[in-house]
Legacy VTK file of the C-alpha trace (Angstrom):
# vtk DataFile Version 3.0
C-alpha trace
ASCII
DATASET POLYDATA
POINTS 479 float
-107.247 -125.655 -59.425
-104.236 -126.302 -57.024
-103.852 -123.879 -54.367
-100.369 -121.691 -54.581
-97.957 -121.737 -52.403
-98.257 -118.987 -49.727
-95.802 -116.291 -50.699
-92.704 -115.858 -48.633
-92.488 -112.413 -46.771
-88.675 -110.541 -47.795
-86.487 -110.557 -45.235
-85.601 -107.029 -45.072
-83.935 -107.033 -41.403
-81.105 -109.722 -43.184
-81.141 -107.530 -46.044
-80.240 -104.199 -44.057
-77.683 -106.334 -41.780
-75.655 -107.393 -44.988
-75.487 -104.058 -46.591
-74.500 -102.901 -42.970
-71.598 -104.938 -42.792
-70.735 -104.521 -46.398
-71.084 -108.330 -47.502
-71.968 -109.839 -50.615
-73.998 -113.341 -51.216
-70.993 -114.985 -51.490
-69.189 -113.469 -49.214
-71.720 -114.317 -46.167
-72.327 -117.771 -47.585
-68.682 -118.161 -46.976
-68.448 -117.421 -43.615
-70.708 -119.694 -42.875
-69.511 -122.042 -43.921
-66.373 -121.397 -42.264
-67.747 -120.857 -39.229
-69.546 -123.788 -39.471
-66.257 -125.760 -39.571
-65.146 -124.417 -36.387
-68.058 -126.572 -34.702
-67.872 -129.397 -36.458
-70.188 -129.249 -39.266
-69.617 -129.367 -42.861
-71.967 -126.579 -44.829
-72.117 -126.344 -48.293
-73.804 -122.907 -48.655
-73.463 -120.180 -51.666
-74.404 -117.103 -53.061
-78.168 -118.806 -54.176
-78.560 -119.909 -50.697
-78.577 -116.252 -49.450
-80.997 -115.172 -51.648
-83.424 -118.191 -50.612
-83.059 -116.237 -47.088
-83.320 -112.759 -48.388
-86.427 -113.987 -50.140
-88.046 -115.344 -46.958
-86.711 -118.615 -46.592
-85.796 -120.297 -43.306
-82.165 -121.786 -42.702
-82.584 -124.962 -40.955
-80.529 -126.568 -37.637
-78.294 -124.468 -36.251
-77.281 -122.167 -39.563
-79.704 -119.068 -38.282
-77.864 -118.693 -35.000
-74.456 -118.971 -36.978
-75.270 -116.616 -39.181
-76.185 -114.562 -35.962
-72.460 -115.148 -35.120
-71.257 -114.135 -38.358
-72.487 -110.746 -38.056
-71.858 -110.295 -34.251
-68.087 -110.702 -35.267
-68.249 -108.514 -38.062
-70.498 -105.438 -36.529
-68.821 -106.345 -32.749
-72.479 -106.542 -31.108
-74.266 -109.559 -30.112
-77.391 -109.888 -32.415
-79.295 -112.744 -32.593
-81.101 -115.144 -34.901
-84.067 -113.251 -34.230
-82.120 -110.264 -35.150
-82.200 -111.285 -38.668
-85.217 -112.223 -38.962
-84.822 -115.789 -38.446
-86.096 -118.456 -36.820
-84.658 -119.403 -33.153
-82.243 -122.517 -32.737
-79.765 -123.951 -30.518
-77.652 -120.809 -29.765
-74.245 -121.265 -30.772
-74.030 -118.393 -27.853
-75.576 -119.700 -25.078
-73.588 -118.891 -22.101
-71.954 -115.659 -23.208
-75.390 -113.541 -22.146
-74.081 -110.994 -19.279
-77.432 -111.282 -17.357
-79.744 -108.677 -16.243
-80.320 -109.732 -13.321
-79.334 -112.098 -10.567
-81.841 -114.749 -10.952
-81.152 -114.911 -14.606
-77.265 -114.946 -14.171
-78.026 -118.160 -11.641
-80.143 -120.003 -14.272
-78.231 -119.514 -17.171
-74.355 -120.560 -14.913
-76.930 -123.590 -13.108
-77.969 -124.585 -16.930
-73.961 -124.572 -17.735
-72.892 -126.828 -14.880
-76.012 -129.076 -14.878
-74.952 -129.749 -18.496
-71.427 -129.769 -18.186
-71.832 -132.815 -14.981
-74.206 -134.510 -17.596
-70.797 -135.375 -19.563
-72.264 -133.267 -22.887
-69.343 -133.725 -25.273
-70.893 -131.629 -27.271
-70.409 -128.635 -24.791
-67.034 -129.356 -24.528
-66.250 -129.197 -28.553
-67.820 -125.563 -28.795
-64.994 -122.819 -30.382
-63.928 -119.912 -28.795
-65.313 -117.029 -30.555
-63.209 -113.315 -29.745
-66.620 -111.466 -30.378
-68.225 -113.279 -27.552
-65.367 -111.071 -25.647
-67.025 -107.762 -26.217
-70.198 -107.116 -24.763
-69.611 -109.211 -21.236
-66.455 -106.901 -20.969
-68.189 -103.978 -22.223
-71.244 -104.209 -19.721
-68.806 -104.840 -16.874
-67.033 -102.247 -17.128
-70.075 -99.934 -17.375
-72.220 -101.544 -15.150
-72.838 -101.590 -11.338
-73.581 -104.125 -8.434
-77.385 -104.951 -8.478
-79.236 -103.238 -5.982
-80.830 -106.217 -4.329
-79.274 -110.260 -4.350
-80.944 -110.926 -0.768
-83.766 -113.900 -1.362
-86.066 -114.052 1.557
-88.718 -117.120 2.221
-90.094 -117.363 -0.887
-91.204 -120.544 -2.866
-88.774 -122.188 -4.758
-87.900 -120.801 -8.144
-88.304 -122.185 -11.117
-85.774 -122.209 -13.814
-86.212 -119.964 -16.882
-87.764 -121.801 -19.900
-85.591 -122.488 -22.571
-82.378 -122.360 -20.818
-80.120 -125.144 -20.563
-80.502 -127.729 -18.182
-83.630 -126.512 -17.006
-85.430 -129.646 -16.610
-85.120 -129.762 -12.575
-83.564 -132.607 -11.743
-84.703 -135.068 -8.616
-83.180 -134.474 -5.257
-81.893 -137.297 -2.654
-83.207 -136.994 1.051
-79.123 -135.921 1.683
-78.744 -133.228 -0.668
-79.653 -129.444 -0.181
-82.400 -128.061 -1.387
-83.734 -125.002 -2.833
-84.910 -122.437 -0.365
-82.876 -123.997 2.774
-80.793 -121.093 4.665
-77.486 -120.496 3.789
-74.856 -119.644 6.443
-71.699 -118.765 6.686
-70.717 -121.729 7.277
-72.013 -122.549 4.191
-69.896 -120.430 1.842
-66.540 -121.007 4.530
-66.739 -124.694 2.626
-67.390 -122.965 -0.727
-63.741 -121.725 0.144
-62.120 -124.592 1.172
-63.135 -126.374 -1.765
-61.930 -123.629 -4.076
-58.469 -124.077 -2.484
-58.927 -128.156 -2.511
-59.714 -127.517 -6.121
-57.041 -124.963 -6.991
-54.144 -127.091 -5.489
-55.099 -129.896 -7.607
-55.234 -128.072 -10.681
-51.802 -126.524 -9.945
-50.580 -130.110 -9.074
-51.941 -132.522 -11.503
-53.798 -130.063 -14.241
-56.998 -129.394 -14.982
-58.251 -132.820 -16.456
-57.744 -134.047 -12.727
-60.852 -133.395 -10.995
-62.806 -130.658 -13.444
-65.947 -132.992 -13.483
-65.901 -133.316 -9.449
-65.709 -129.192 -9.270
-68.786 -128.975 -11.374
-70.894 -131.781 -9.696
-70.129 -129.697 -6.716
-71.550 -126.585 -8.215
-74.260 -128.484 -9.175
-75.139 -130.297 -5.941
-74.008 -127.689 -3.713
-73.495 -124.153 -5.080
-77.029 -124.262 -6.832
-79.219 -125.124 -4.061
-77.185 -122.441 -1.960
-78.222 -120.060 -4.797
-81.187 -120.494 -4.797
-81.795 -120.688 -0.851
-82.191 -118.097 1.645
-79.833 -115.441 2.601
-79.722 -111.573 3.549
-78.321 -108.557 1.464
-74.672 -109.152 3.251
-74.371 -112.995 2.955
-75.975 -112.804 -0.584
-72.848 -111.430 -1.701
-70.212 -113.558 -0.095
-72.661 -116.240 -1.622
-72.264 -115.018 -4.715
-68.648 -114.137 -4.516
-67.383 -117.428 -3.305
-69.553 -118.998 -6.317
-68.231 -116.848 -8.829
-64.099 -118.100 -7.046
-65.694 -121.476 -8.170
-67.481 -120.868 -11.154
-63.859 -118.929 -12.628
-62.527 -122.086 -11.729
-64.423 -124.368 -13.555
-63.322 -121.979 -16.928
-59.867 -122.626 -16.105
-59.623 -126.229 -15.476
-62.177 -126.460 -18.828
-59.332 -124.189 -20.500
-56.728 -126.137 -19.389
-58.124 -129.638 -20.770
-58.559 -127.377 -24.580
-62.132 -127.202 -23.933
-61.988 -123.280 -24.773
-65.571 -122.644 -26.065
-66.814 -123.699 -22.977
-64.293 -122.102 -20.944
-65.113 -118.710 -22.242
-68.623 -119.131 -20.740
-67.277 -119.680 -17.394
-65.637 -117.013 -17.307
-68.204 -114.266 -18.588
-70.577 -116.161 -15.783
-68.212 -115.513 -13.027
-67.973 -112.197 -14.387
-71.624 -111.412 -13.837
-71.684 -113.621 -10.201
-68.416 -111.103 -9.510
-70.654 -108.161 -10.590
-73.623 -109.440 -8.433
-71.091 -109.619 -5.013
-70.289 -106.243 -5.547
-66.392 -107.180 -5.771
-65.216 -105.310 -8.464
-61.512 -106.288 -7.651
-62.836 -109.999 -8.659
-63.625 -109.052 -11.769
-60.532 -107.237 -13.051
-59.415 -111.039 -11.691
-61.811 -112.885 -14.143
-61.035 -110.269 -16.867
-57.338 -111.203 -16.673
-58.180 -114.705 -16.894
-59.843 -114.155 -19.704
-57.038 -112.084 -21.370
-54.621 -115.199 -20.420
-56.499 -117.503 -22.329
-56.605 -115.421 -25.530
-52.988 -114.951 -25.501
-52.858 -118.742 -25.697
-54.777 -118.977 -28.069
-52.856 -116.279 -30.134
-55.530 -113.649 -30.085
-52.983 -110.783 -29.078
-55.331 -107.359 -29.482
-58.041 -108.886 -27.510
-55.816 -109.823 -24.641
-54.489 -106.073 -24.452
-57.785 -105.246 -24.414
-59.659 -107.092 -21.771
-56.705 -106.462 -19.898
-56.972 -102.670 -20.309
-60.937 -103.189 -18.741
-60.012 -104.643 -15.970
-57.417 -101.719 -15.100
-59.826 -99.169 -15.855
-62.816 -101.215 -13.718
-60.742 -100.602 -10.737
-58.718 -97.887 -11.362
-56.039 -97.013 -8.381
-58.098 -98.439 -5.698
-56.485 -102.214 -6.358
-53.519 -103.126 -3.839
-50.247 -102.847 -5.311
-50.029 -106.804 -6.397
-53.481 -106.624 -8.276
-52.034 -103.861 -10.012
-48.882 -105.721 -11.033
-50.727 -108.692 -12.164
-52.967 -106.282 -14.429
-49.857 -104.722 -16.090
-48.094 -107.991 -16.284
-51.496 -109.788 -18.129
-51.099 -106.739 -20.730
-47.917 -107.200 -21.370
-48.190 -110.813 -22.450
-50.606 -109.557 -25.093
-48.236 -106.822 -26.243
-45.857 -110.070 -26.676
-47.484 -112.290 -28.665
-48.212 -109.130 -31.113
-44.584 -108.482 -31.000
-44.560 -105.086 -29.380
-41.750 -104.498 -27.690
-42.140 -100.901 -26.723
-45.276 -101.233 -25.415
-44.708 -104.944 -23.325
-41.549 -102.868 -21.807
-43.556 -100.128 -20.907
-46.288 -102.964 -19.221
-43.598 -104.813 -17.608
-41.768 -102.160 -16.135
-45.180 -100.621 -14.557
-45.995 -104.654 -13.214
-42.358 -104.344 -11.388
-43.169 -100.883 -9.710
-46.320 -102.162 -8.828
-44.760 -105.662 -7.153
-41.946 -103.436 -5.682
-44.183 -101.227 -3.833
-46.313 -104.161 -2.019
-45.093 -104.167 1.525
-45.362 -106.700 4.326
-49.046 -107.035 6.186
-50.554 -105.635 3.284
-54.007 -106.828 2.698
-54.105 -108.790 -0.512
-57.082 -110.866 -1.684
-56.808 -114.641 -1.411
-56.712 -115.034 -5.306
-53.664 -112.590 -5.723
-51.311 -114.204 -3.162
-49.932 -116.360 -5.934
-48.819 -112.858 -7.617
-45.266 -112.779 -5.993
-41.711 -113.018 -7.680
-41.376 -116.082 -9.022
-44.522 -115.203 -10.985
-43.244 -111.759 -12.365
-40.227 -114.016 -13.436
-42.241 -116.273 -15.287
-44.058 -113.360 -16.917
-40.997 -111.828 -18.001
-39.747 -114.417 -19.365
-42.390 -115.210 -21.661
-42.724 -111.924 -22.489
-39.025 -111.831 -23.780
-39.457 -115.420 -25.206
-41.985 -114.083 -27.075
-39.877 -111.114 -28.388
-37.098 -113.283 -29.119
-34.987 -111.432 -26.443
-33.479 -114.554 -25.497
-30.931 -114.377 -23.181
-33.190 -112.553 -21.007
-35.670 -114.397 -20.659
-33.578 -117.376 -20.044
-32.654 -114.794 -16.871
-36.229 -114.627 -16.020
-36.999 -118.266 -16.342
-34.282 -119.606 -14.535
-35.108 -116.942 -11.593
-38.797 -118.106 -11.459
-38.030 -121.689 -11.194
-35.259 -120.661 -8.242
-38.441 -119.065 -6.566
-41.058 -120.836 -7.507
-42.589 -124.083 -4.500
-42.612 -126.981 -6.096
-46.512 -127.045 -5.520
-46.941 -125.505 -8.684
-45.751 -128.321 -10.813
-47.735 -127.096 -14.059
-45.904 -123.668 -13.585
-43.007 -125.255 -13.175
-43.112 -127.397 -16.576
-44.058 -123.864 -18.557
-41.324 -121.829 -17.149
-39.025 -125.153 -18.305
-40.335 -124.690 -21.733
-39.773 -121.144 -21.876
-35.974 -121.824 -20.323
-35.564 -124.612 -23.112
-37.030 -122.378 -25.694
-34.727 -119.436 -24.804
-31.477 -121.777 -24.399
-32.340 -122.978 -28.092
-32.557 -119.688 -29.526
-29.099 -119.099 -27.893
-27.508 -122.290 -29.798
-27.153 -124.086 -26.935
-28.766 -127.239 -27.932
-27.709 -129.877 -25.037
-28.878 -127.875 -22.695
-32.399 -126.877 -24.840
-32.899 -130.523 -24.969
-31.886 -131.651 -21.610
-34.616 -129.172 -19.833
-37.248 -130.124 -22.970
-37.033 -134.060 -21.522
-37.618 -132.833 -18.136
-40.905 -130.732 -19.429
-41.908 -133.782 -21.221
-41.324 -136.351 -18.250
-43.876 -133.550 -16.232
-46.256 -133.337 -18.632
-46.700 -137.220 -18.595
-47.980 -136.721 -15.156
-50.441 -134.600 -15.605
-53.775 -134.089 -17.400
-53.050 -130.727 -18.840
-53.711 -130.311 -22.762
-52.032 -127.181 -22.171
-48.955 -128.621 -20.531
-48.787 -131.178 -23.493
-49.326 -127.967 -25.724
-46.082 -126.703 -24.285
-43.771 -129.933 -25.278
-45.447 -130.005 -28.555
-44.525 -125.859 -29.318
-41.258 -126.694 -28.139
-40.365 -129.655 -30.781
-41.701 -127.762 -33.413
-38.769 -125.245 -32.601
-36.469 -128.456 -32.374
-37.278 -129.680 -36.075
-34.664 -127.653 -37.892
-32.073 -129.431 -35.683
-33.403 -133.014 -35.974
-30.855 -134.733 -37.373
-28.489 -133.469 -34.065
-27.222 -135.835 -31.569
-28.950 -133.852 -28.592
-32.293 -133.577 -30.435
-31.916 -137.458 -30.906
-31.306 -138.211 -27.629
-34.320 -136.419 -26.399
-36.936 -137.935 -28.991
-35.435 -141.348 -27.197
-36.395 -140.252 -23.675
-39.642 -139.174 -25.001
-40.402 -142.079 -26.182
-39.109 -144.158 -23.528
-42.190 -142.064 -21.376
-44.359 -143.879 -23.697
LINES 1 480
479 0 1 2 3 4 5 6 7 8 9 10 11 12 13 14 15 16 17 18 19 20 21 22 23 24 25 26 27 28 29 30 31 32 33 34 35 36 37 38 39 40 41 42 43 44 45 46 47 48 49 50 51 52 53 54 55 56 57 58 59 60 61 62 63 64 65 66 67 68 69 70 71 72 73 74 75 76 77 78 79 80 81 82 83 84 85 86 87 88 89 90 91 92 93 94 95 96 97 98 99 100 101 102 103 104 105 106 107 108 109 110 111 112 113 114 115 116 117 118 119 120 121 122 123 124 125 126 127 128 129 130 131 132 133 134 135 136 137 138 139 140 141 142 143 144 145 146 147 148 149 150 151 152 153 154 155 156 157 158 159 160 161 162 163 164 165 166 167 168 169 170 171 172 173 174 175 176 177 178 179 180 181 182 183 184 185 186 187 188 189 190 191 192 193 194 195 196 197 198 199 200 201 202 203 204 205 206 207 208 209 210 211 212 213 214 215 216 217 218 219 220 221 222 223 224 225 226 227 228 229 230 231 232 233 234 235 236 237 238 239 240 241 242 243 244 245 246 247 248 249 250 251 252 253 254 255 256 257 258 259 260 261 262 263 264 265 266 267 268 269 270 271 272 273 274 275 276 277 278 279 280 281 282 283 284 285 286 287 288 289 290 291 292 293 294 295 296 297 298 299 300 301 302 303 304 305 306 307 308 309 310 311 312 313 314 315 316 317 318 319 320 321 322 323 324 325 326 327 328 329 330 331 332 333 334 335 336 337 338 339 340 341 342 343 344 345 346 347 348 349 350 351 352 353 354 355 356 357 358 359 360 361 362 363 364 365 366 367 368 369 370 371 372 373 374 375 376 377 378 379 380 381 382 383 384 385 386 387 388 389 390 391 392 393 394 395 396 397 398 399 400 401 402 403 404 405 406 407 408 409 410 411 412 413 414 415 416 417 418 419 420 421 422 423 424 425 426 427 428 429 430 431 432 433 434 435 436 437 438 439 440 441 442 443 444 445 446 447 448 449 450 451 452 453 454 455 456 457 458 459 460 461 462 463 464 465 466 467 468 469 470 471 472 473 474 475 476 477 478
């Protein structure tokens, strides 16, 4: 006789996470499916393909941990593929764990750059998911510095298995290497590459010199991680890493890589949490918030924005506070709330008005003067439609703002063109559009590109104008 089959054990933990989130077959067969085309692949599951699973069948590739993802958006908890009583596979959300610890936080952020330097395309194509917003925000807010980040003389540590990257990789005789001393010295260079870096990306955009910032984190934040160092210099260490790490998100957001982006950021939140600086992490919050108000995602924004004021409370300096209220209202404006991105705005400018000369203001909030309220006012009211203000604001930002800031410069521009166009001033909408468009040739900045792009699209009811002509021609003529 031929032997049966063994019998495939129900999957009751799948079973009680459907009827939890109130789906049917087809209905979770569809989001995957969806979900699947948001990285790429083209699924062709249905309603008979969740009952294979129910009845103890194994989804191959990377299906269990998007079906992990499906539910972690739906129940707004992280669960995993193991979760659901699936097998483990690549994790669609590796990179969004907020660590336990120290150690772990440094292998899983080392895994991220070590693969990012490798030139992974792959890492780059991964979506932004909102959900992976909720528990790195959530456990920030609740948690507390870690009790210990000192690391005496102690062997070498060895990456966790599994993690990305973890292969060590070999060493040349003029690199640093794990367990060397780190001085303060050491992180005083962290700094002054963070500025090098962060004049750059202001200057040129993002695309410039991302993959130099993370070889540098790889070759020289790592090993400095995963040195020696005290209780105090431990958290400058991890401080100035976390400056870079937030970095590294924001030059990865400004190319469109925005998947990978979001996992710099909820890394620098935990390397912020692990320096004790609580005031950094309202910072990396904000960031945060700014990208999902590009990327339309209007509640979230308000939201992480609304952590990072509680996470500090009134403790933050006057300009930190403006900044926070400013960040909300952007959100408010993309959702078209114009009571509540008033209320925000007005709050920013009491905030701004109340910061006084000699006041101690952390090196990442400097930037937070006028020219920048401007610029957040104005595309706060370009966003309402409140035109003629906000060509107010705009044109009082770029009075103010150095030319240093060339990037901010070219969005402000936008906003001005935007806001002259919904005035009916068309000449002047498509004079300051050409001189957004000859900026953004300049620069490697999907965003800045992203600008010029939004700002046609407004121009296509009028294309058959004389003005709107004229500036297609000096576009093209930038080739």
């Amino acid at each position: 006789m031929t032997e049966r089959p063994p019998q495939r054990t129900p999957n009751r933990q799948l079973a009680a996470l459907i009827a939890e989130a109130g789906f049917s077959n087809a209905g979770l067969a569809r989001r995957v499916d969806q979900l699947g085309l948001e990285h790429g692949l083209d699924l062709r599951y249905d309603k008979t393909s969740v009952t294979r699973w129910l009845r103890g069948q194994q989804p191959r590739g990377t299906t269990p941990a998007l079906i992990a993802e499906v539910f972690t958006r739906r129940l707004g908890r992280r669960l995993s593929a193991q979760d659901l009583g699936l097998d483990a596979c690549a994790p669609v959300y590796a990179g969004l764990e907020f660590a336990g610890s120290p150690e772990e936080a440094v292998d899983i952020v080392s895994g991220l750059w070590r693969k990012d330097s490798g030139s992974h395309v792959e890492l780059r194509k991964i979506a932004f998911t909102p959900a992976g917003l909720v528990v790195p925000s959530r456990d920030w807010l609740i948690g507390r510095a870690d009790d210990r980040v000192g690391r005496g003389e102690l062997p070498p540590r060895v990456p966790l298995q599994g993690r990305p990257g973890a292969v060590p990789r070999q060493r040349t005789q003029t690199e640093r290497g794990p367990g060397q001393k780190v001085t303060g010295g050491d992180i005083a260079a962290l700094r002054s590459v963070g500025e090098l870096f962060r004049s750059l990306d202001h200057a040129y955009g993002g695309g410039h010199a991302r993959q130099a910032l993370v070889r540098y984190l790889e070759h020289e934040a790592e090993p400095m991680l995963r040195g020696t160092y005290g209780e105090q210099t431990g958290r400058r260490l991890f401080d100035a890493v976390a400056d870079l790490t937030r970095l590294a998100g924001w030059t990865s957001y400004d190319i469109a890589a925005h998947g990978l982006a979001q996992r710099y950021f909820v890394q620098a939140l935990r390397l912020a949490q692990a320096a004790a600086d609580r005031m950094y992490g309202s910072y990396v919050l904000i960031t945060m918030s700014r990208q999902a108000v590009y990327l339309g995602h209007g509640r979230e924004a308000v939201q992480l924005a609304r952590v990072a004021q509680q996470g500090v409370g009134t403790a933050a300096p006057p300009a930190v506070q403006a900044m926070l209220h400013s960040v909300e209202a952007r959100g408010h404006g993309v959702l078209g709330e114009v009571r509540a991105c008033t209320s925000s705005l007005v709050r920013a400018e009491r905030a701004l008005d109340a910061v006084r000369p000699g006041d101690e203001v952390p090196h990442w909030a400097r930037f937070f003067d006028e020219a920048q309220m401007a610029d957040e006012f104005g595309h706060c009211y370009r966003d309402l439609q409140q035109y003629r203000a906000a060509a107010q604001h705009a044109e009082r930002s770029l009075q103010l703002r150095s030319p240093g800031y060339a990037r901010s410069r070219l969005f402000c521009r936008v906003v001005l063109a935007s806001a002259r166009l919904g005035l009916g001033e068309l000449d002047a909408a498509c004079a300051l559009g050409a001189e957004a468009a000859a900026a953004a040739a300049d620069m490697r900045s999907v965003r800045a590109h992203e600008y010029v792009r939004e700002f046609e699209r407004r121009l296509e009811p009028y294309r058959d104008a004389g003005p709107v002509r004229g500036y297609r021609d000096k576009v093209a003529a930038l080739g």
